[in-house]
C-alpha positions as CSV (number, residue, x, y, z in Angstrom):
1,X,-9.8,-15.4,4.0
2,X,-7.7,-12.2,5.3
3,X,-10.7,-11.1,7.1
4,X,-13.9,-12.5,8.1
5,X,-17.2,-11.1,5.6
6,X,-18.5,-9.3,9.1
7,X,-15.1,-7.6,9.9
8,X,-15.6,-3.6,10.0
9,X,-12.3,-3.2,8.4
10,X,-13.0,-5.4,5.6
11,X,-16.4,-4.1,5.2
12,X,-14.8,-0.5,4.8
13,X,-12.5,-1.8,2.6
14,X,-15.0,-3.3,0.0
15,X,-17.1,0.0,0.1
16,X,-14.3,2.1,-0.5
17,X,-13.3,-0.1,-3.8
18,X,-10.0,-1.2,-2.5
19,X,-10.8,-4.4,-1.4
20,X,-9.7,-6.5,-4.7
21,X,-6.2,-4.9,-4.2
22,X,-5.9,-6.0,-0.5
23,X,-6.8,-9.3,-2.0
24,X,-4.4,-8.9,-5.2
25,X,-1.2,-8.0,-3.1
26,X,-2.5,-10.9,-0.3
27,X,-2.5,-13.9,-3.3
28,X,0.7,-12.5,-4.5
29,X,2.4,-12.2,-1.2
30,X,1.5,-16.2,-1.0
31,X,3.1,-16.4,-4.6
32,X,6.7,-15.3,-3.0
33,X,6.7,-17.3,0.2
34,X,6.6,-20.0,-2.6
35,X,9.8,-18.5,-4.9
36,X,13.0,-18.8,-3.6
37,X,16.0,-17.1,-4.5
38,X,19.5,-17.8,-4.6
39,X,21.4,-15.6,-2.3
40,X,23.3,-14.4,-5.0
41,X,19.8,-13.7,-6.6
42,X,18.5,-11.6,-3.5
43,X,22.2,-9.5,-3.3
44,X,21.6,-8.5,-6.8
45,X,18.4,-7.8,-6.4
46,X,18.8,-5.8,-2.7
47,X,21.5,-3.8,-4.0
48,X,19.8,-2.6,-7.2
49,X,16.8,-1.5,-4.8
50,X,18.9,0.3,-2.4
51,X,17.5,4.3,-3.3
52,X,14.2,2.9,-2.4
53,X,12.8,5.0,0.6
54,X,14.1,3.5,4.1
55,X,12.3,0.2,5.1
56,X,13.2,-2.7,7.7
57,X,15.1,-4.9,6.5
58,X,12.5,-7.6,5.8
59,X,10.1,-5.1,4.3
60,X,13.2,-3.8,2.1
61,X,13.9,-7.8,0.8
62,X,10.2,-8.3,-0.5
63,X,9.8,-4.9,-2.3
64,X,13.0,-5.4,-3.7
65,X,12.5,-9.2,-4.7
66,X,9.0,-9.2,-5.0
67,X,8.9,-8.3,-8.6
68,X,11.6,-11.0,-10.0
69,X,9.6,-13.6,-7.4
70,X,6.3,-12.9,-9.4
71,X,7.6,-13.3,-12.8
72,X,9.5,-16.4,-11.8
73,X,5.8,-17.7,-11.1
74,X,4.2,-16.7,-14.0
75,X,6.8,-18.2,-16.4
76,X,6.7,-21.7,-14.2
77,X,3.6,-21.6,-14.0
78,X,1.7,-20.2,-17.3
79,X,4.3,-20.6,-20.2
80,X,3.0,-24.7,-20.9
81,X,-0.5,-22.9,-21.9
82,X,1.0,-20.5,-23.8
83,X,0.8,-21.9,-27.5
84,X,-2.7,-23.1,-26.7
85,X,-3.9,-19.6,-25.4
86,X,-2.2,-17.9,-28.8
87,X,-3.5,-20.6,-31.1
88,X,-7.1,-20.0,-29.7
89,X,-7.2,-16.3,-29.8
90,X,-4.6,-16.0,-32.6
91,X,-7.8,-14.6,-35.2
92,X,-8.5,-12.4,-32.8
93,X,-5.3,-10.5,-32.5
94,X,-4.7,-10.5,-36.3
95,X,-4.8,-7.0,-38.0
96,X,-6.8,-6.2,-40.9
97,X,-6.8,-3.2,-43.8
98,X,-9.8,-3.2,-45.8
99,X,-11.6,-0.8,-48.2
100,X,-14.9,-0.3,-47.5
101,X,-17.2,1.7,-49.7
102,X,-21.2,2.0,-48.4
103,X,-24.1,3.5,-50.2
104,X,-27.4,4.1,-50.1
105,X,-28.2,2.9,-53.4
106,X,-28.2,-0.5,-54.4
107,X,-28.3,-0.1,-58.4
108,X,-25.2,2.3,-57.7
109,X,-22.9,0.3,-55.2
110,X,-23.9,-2.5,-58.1
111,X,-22.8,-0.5,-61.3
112,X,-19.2,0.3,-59.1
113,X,-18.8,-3.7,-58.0
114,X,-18.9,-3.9,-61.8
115,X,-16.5,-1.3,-62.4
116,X,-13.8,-2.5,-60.2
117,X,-14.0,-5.9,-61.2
118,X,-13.3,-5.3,-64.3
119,X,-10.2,-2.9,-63.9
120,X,-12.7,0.4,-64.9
121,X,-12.3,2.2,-61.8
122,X,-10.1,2.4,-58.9
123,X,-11.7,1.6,-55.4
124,X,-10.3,4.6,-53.7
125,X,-11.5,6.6,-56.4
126,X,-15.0,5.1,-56.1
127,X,-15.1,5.3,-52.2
128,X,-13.9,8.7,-52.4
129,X,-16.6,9.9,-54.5
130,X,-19.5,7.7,-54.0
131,X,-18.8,6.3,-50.8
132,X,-21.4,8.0,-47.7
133,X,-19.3,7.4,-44.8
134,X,-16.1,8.6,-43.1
135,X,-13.8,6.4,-44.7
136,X,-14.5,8.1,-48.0
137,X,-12.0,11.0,-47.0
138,X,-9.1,7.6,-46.8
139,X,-10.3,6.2,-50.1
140,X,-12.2,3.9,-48.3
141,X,-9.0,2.6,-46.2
142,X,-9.8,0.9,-42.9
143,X,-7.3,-0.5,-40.3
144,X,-4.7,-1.8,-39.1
145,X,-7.6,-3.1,-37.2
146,X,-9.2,-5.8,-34.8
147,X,-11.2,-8.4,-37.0
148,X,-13.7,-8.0,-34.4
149,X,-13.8,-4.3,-34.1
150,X,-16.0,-3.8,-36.8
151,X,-19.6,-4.4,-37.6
152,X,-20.8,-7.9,-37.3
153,X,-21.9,-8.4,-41.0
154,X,-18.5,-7.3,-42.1
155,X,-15.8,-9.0,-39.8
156,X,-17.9,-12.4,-40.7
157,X,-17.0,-11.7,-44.3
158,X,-13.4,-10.6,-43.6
159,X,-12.9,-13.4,-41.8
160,X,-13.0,-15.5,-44.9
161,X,-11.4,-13.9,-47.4
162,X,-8.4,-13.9,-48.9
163,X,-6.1,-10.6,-49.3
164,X,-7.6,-9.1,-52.7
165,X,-10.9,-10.2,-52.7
166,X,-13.4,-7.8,-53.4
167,X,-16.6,-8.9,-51.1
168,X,-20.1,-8.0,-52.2
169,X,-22.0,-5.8,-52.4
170,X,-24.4,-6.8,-49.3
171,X,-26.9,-5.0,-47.6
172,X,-26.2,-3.5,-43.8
173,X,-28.8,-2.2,-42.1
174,X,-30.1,0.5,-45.0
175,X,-26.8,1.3,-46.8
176,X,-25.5,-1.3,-49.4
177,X,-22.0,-2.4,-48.9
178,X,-18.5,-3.3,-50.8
179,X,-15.6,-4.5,-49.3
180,X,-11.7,-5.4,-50.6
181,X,-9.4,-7.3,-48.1
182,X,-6.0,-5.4,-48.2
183,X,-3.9,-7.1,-45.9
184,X,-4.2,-9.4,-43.5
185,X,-1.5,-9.1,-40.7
186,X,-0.6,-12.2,-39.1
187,X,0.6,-11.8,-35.3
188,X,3.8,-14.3,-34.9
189,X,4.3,-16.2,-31.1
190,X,7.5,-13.9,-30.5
191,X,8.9,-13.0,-27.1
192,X,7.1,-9.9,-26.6
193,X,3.6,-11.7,-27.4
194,X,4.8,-14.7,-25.5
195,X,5.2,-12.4,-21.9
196,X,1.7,-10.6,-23.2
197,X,-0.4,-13.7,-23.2
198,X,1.3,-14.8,-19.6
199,X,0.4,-11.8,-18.1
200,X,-3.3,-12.0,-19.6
201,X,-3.4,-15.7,-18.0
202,X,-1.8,-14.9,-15.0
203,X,-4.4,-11.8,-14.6
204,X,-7.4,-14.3,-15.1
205,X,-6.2,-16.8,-12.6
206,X,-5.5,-13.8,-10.0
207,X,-8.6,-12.9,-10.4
208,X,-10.2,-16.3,-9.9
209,X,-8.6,-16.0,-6.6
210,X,-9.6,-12.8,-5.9
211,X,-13.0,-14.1,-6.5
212,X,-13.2,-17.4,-4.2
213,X,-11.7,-14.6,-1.5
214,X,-14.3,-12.7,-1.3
215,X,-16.4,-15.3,-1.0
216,X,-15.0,-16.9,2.1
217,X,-13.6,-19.5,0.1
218,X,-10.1,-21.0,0.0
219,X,-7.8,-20.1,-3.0
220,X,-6.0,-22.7,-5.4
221,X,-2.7,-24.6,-4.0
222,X,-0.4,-22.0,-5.3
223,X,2.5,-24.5,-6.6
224,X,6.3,-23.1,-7.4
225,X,8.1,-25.5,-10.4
226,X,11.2,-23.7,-11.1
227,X,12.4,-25.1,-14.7
């Protein structure tokens, strides 16, 4: 613990709201006493940090390595959970389009389900005119959005159906409900989501620490693999 629960200035701290952040910056300035740099590494890095604003020289080599110390840690030691992380939330951080067209008549929403099935009427057309909500103004059009962003009823539906399908009608709450899945876009493991999902794990496990802090307790052995 940085300070002890009864400190003043650590009381102060927590009151004012700041007191995560001391602990943040503490846990991380344990991450780079763990990283070390080449030499070469830390000339590069000191010389590309030299318009900073006047430190002392040891203050000048963290701020200017601290950065490239940090993400040498989360890459050592996040990147093996990586594919598990993405292949449990992958669903998740799919984007769907979807029609949607809601009425308050059953016997109407019916009749139209009919319509479109058989190639009679257009679904934009439809949820233009008949549709009671928002969407009618987009022919019904929904998204890109978050499978979970929408109502509960409809993302369970969603989530089963093929692109094409045309899903109901259902009741929700007092409106009666038809649905057509668009597209479905599938988010791919590439670089940019690769460095997304380390800093989501690396941001949970700082804030486990942060956590056993502020309880008085000891952190986690902070460990430095370099590959």
């Amino acid at each position: 613990m940085i300070f002890p629960p009864d400190d003043p200035a650590w009381s102060s701290l927590r009151r004012s709201g700041r007191g995560n952040q001391l602990l943040e910056a503490w846990v991380e300035e344990r991450i780079c006493e763990q990283v070390l740099l080449s030499d070469e590494q830390q000339s590069e890095l000191l010389e590309a940090f030299t318009n900073s604003l006047p430190l002392i020289e040891a203050d000048l080599a963290y701020a200017a390595t601290r950065p490239t110390r940090l993400s040498l840690y989360k890459k050592a030691a996040f990147t093996l959970h990586v594919e598990e992380r993405f292949s449990r939330t992958k669903r998740q951080r799919d984007r769907l389009i979807y029609s949607l067209l809601r009425c308050g008549s059953a016997s109407r929403v019916a009749e139209l389900a009919l319509a479109i099935r058989e190639g009679e009427v257009d679904f934009a057309a439809a949820a233009i005119r008949w549709s009671e909500g928002p969407e009618s103004a987009q022919g019904g059009r929904i998204g890109p959005i978050s499978p979970e962003a929408g109502h509960p009823a409809l993302n369970e539906r969603l989530a089963h159906a093929n692109e094409g399908d045309l899903i109901g009608p259902f009741p929700v709450g007092d409106m009666h409900v038809l649905l057509r899945l668009d597209t479905r876009i599938s988010i791919r493991l590439d670089e940019a989501m690769q460095q997304q999902l380390i800093e989501e794990l690396y941001q949970e496990w700082l804030q486990r620490q942060v956590e056993l802090l502020a309880r008085g307790e000891k952190i986690e052995p902070i460990e430095y693999l370099p590959e």
